[in-house]
DRENRO-97508 format. One record per residue (C-alpha): y, x, z. Coordinates in steps of 0.25 Angstrom, whole numbers, padded with zeros to 4 digits, always signed. Layout:
# residues N
YXZ ...
This chain:
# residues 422
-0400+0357+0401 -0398+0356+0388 -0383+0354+0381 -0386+0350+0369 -0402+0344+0362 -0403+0341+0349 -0415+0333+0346 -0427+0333+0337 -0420+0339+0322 -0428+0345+0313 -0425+0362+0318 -0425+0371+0308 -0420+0386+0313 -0429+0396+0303 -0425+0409+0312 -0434+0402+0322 -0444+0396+0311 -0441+0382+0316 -0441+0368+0308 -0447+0358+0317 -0441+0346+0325 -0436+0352+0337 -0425+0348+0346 -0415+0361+0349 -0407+0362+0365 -0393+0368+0366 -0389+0374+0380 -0377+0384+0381 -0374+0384+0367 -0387+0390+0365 -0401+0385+0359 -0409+0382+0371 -0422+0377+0364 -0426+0371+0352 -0439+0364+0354 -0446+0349+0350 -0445+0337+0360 -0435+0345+0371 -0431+0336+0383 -0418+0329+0380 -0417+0327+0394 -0412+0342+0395 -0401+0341+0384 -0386+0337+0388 -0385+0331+0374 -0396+0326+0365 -0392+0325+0351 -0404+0319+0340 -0407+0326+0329 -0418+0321+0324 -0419+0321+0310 -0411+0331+0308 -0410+0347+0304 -0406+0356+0317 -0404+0369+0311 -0397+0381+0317 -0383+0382+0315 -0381+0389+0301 -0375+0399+0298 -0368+0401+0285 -0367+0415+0280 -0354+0416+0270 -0343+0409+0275 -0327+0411+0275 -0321+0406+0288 -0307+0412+0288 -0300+0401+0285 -0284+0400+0286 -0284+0417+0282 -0293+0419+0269 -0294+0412+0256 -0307+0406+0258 -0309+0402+0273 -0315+0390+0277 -0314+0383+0293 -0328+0383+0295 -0326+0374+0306 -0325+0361+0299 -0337+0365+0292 -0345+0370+0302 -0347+0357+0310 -0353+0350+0298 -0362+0360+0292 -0369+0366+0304 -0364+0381+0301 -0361+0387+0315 -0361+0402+0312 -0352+0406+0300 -0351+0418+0293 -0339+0422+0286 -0341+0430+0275 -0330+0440+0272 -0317+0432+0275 -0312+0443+0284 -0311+0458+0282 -0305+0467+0293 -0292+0462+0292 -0295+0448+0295 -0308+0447+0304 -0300+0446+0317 -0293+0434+0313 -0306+0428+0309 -0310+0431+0322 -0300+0424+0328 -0296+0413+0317 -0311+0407+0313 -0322+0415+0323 -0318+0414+0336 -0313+0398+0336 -0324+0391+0329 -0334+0386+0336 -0347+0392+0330 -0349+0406+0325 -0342+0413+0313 -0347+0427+0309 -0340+0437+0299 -0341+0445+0288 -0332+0454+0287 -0326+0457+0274 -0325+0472+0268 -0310+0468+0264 -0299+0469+0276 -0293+0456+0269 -0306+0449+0268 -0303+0435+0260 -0289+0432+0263 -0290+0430+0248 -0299+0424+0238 -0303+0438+0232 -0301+0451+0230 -0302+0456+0245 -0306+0471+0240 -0297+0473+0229 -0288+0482+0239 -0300+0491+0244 -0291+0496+0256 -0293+0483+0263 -0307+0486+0261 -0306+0495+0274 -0320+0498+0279 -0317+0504+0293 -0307+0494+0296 -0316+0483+0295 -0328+0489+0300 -0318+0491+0312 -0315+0476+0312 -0328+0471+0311 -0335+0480+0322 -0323+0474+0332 -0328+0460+0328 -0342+0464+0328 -0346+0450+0333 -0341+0443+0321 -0343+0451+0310 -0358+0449+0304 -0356+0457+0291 -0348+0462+0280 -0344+0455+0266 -0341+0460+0254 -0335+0452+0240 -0340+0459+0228 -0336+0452+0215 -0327+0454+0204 -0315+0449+0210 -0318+0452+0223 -0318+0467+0221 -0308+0470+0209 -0309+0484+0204 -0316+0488+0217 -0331+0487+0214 -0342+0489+0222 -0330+0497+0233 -0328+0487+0241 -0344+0484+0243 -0345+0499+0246 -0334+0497+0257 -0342+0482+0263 -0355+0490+0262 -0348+0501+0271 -0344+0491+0280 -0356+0483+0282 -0364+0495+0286 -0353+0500+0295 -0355+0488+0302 -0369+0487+0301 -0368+0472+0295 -0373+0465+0282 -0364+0464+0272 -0362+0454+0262 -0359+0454+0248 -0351+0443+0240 -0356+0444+0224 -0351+0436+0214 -0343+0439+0200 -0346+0454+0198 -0344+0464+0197 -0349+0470+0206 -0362+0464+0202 -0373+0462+0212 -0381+0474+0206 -0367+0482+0212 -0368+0476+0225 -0384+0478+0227 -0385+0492+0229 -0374+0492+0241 -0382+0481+0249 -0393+0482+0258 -0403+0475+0267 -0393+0463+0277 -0381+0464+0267 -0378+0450+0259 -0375+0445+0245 -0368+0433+0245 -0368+0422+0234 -0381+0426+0231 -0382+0414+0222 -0369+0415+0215 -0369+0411+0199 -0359+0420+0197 -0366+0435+0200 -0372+0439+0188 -0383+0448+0193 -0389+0439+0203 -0398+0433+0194 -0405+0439+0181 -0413+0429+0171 -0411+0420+0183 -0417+0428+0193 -0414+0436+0205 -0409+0449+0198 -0414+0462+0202 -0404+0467+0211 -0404+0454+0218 -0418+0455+0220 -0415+0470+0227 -0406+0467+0235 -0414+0457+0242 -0424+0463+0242 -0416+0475+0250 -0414+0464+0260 -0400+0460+0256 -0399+0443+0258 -0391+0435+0250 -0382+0422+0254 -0377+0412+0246 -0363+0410+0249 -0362+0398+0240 -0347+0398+0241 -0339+0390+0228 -0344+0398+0217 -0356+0408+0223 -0367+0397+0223 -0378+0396+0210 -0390+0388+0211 -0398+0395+0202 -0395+0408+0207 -0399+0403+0221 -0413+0397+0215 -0414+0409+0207 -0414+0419+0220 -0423+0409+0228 -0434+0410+0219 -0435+0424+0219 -0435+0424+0236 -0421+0426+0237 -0414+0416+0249 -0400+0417+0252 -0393+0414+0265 -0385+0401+0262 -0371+0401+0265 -0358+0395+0259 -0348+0404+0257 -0341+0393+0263 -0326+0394+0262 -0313+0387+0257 -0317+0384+0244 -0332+0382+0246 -0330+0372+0256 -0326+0360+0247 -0337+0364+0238 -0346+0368+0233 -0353+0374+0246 -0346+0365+0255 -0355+0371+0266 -0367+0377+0273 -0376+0363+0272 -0371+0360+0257 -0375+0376+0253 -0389+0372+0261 -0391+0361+0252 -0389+0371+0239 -0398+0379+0244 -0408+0369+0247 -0406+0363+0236 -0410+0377+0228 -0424+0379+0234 -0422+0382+0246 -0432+0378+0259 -0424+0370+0271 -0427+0382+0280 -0424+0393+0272 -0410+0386+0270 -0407+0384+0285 -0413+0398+0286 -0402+0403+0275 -0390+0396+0285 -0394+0400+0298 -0404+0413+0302 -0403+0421+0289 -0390+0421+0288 -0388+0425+0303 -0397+0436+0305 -0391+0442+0291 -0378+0443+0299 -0385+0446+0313 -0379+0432+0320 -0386+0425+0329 -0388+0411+0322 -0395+0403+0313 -0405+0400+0323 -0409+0389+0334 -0417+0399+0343 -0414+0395+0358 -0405+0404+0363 -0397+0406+0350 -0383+0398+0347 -0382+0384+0348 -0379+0383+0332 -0387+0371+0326 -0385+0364+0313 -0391+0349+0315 -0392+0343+0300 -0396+0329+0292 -0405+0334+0281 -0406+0323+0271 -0417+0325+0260 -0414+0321+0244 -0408+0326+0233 -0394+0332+0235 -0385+0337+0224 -0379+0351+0228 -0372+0360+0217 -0369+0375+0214 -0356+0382+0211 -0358+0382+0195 -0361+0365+0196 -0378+0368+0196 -0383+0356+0206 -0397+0356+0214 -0402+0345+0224 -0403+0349+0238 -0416+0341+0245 -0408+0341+0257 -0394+0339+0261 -0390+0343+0276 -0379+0338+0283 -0374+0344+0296 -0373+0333+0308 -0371+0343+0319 -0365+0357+0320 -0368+0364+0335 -0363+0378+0338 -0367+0385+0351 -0373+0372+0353 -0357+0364+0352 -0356+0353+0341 -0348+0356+0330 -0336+0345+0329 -0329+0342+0318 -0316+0348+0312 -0310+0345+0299 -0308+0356+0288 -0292+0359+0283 -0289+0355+0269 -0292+0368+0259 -0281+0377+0257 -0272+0378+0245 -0280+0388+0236 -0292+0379+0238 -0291+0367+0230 -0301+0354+0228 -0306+0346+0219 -0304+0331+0219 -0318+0330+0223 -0317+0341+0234 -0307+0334+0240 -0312+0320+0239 -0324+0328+0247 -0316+0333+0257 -0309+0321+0261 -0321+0314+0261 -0326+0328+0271 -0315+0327+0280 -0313+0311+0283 -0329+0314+0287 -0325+0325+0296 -0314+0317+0301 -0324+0306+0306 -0330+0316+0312 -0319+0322+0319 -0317+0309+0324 -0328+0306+0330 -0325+0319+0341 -0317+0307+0349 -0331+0299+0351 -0338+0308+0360 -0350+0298+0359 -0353+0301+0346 -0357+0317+0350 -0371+0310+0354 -0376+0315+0341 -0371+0325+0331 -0360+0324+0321 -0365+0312+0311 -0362+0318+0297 -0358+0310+0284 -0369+0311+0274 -0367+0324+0266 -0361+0322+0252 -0365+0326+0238 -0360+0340+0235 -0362+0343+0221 
């Protein structure tokens, strides 16, 4: 037997070269078989898809999940239910000194997988910036002795290099996250933004695996040149570095990201989701899809960019429907039209497609729904973002609700259509 089928969606898993109509069996928490026209008389539970998107769980590549220790963390669980993100990477939140209480505070009781980078700085981002001002904290043997104790959790290393970030220190601490990530034998990512250092700084200390995030900020200036890819950009790609978006709430430009595509260059799409993203303008996973949709990219290369491309750059085991891999499936309504989707700077595309999650399974085990906590002080919103997230949390709230009518689990989550978020 089966626990769990869902029936006849639209698959499409582009580690396994898969878009078809297919139905795809849980059993053990594990994908037993994804195949067309399977018996339903072998399943526990049916649930209908059709008409829909089954996709693997995505994975979102740059997040901070610290939340209630650090500056910018963000619960992932409210999110995760209603976006279909089930493995989440957080991007730095934590250095040596805080990896533990990551562990304990965020990894080990949510119900779907979160990985980490650890960040160069002991302190990591209890702060909003500044982490390597002090280069004493920036202890290359301590951390490397934390992260090889929590070698199951951490993925990487990551490393913010702008202006602010790095004070009178330069390219120091990058030296110190470059000797860390090789120690470790891990990719290390990269953070650029108002330099200096410049991107033509960093280039020369990266190699092939290792990461520039915000790869389609507006605020870098070397990234573009005459308004194409520069040079060193160029390079460093083809060196086999990769690059990830991190749109974040100021890292996201969408002619920088047409820019790049056109000459070849994909990203992995990720949000940089974190306290004062959240409320806009990335909001989350399935919005920052629609951007990049909404820039040029193909429907597969986009679910290719949230699930096997950014797991095998970290070396997880996700992203993927194969049978025998993790239950982890993202079931989305994809409606076609024209959709108004906007960058950091106010530049506005359409999207050609808006996705709405309607069913979050981990290890094969609905997501249920939990609403988020009000922002913290040093976070606040506008009228408009308010008004938003009242309107978000009475829609969570009815669906809360609904966990006292056990009936209603027949079929997935239904999902209020998705709003307009430009």
């Amino acid at each position: 037997m089966w626990d769990l089928l869902l029936r006849g969606g639209r698959v499409v898993d582009p580690a396994c070269g898969r878009d078809a109509t297919a139905d795809v069996a849980v059993r053990a928490g594990r994908i037993a078989e994804v195949a067309a026209d399977l018996p339903v008389e072998r399943a526990a539970r049916v649930v209908d898809v059709r008409g829909r998107l089954v996709l693997p769980g995505l994975v979102d590549a740059h997040t901070h999940v610290l939340h209630g220790s650090t500056y910018w963390g963000v619960d992932p669980e409210p999110i995760a239910w209603r976006t279909g993100v089930t493995t989440w990477i957080d991007a730095g939140s934590a250095g040596a000194y805080g990896l533990e209480g990551l562990r304990r505070s965020v990894v080990e009781p949510a119900p779907f997988r979160v990985r980490a980078l650890v960040n160069v700085s002991g302190i990591g981002l209890v702060g909003r910036t500044g982490e390597h001002h002090v280069l004493e904290n920036l202890d290359v043997d301590a951390a490397a002795a934390v992260a090889a104790r929590n070698g199951d959790l951490v993925c990487g290393v990551k490393a913010r290099m702008d202006s602010h970030t790095v004070g009178t220190h330069g390219l120091e601490p990058l030296h110190r996250a470059v000797a860390l990530a090789r120690r470790l034998e891990r990719p290390l990512m990269v953070h650029i933004g108002y330099g200096p250092p410049d991107l033509a700084d960093i280039a020369p200390l990266l190699t092939e695996g290792d990461v520039v995030t915000h790869c389609a900020t507006g605020v870098a200036t070397d990234l573009l040149v005459d308004g194409r890819p520069s040079d060193t950009l160029l390079r460093l790609r083809d060196s086999g570095v990769l690059f990830d978006l991190g749109h974040g709430s100021g890292a996201f430009d969408f002619d920088v990201l047409e820019a790049e595509l056109a000459a070849g260059l994909v990203p992995i799409v990720s949000t940089d989701l974190h306290i004062r993203s959240v409320y806009g303008p990335a909001f989350d996973l399935p919005t920052v899809m629609g951007k990049a949709l909404a820039a040029g990219m193909g429907l597969t290369d986009v679910v290719a960019a949230v699930t096997h491309r950014p797991a095998h750059a970290f070396g997880l085991s996700a992203g993927t429907l194969r049978p025998g891999e993790a239950a982890d499936i993202a079931v989305f309504d994809a409606e076609e039209g024209r959709f108004p989707v906007i960058d950091v700077h106010g530049g506005t595309r359409e999207a050609p497609l808006r996705l709405t999650n309607t069913a979050t399974y981990a290890d094969g085990r609905l997501l249920t729904p939990r609403a988020a906590e009000p922002p913290p002080e040093w976070v606040p919103l506008s009228a408009a973002q308010q008004s938003a997230e009242e309107h978000r949390q009475e829609q969570v709230r009815s669906a809360v609700r609904r966990l006292d009518r056990p009936e209603d689990f027949d079929e997935p989550f239904p999902r209020p259509a998705a709003t307009d978020r430009t």
